[in-house]
C-alpha positions, 0 to 999 in steps of 0.5 A: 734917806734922800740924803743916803741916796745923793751921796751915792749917785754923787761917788757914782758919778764921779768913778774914775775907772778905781781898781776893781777888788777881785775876790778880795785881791785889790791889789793896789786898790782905795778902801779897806784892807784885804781880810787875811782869809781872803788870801785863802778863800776865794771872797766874792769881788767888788769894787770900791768908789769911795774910801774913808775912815768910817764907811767905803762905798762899793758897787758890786757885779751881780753873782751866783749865791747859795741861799736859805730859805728864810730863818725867823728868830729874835737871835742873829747868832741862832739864825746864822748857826742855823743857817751856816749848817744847811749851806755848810751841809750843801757844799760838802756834797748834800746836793743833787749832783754829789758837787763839793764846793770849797768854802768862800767868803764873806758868809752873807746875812740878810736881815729883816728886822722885827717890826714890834717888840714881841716879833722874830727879825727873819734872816737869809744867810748865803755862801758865794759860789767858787768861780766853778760852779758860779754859771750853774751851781748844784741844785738843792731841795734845802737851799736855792741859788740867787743872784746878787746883789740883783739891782741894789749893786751899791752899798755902803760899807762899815767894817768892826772887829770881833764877834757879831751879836744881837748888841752890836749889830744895830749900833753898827748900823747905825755908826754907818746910817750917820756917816753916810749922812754926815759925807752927803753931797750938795747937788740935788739934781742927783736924788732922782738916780739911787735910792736905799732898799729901807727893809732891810740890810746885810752883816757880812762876816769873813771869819770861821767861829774858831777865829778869835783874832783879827776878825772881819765883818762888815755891815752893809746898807744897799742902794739901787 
């Protein structure tokens, strides 16, 4: 873990004023390729510090989210179906202004892994706010509005294709654990400054379940 870390303040420190990737724009921008939906959508913006092969590092500018409450369930694909219909539900007026929101991307997914074998993980799914509403969005009884990625605005960055599942979720985790691992830095004096949020992480996913071509989605391990 001390080794994630100093990984991260080493990019950090050495950030030279890169791009910033507005929604998913990144118009001439280090990193990964621009999601096709980003062109339609508005994607929640970053910016990218570091570009390679297996992993990106990017450090986000905190945002308005919409939030469920937590969903506990041994299946990411129940929890996400779940969690999209209340939030899809909330942006076609189900809120206490009547506010139609336009949908966004990434749809955003916290996970909180079970801790033994006979435990339900407990997912939080989010949808970013459009630009409208990101000062004050509409009000719910069912979701919350959140800022994020609150303190934790680095993250690492992995990206695959196709359909995301209870199988390739953690491999996917994992491939992104060892190339960060495999790219630390040697300067120790820099452990000190970031540290990973160990808990938990989050899957990122760009495409509508009726997509079955050129899927986006991302894994996404957090740094203070």
């Amino acid at each position: 873990m001390r080794s994630l870390a100093l990984l991260i303040f080493v990019v950090a420190a050495a950030l030279l004023t890169p791009e910033e990737k507005a929604g998913c724009e990144g118009k001439g921008a280090s990193g990964y390729g621009e999601p096709a939906n980003c062109r339609r959508l508005e994607c929640a913006p970053y910016r990218v510090v570091l570009s390679r092969s297996e992993f990106e590092i990017r450090r986000y500018r905190s945002a308005s989210w919409i939030s469920t409450p937590p969903i506990n369930s041994s299946s990411y694909e129940y929890a996400v179906r779940r969690g999209f219909d209340i939030l899809f539900s909330y942006i076609q007026g189900n809120n206490k202004q009547g506010a139609k929101l336009d949908m966004t991307a990434p749809v955003l997914v916290h996970v909180f892994p079970s801790t033994g074998p006979f435990c339900n993980s407990s997912f939080v799914v989010h949808f970013y706010v459009p630009k409208k509403y990101q000062p004050d969005p509409p009000l719910s009884d069912q979701v919350r509005p959140v800022k994020l990625p609150g303190r934790h605005s680095y993250a690492g960055v992995r990206r695959f294709g196709g359909f995301m599942n209870d199988s390739n979720i953690p491999a996917q985790v994992s491939a992104l654990e060892k190339s960060l691992e495999a790219a630390k830095g040697n300067d120790s004096s820099t452990l000190r400054k970031h540290h990973r949020v160990t808990a938990w992480y989050s899957v990122a996913g760009y495409n509508s379940p009726f997509e079955y071509e050129n899927r986006v989605n991302e894994v996404i391990l957090w740094f203070d």
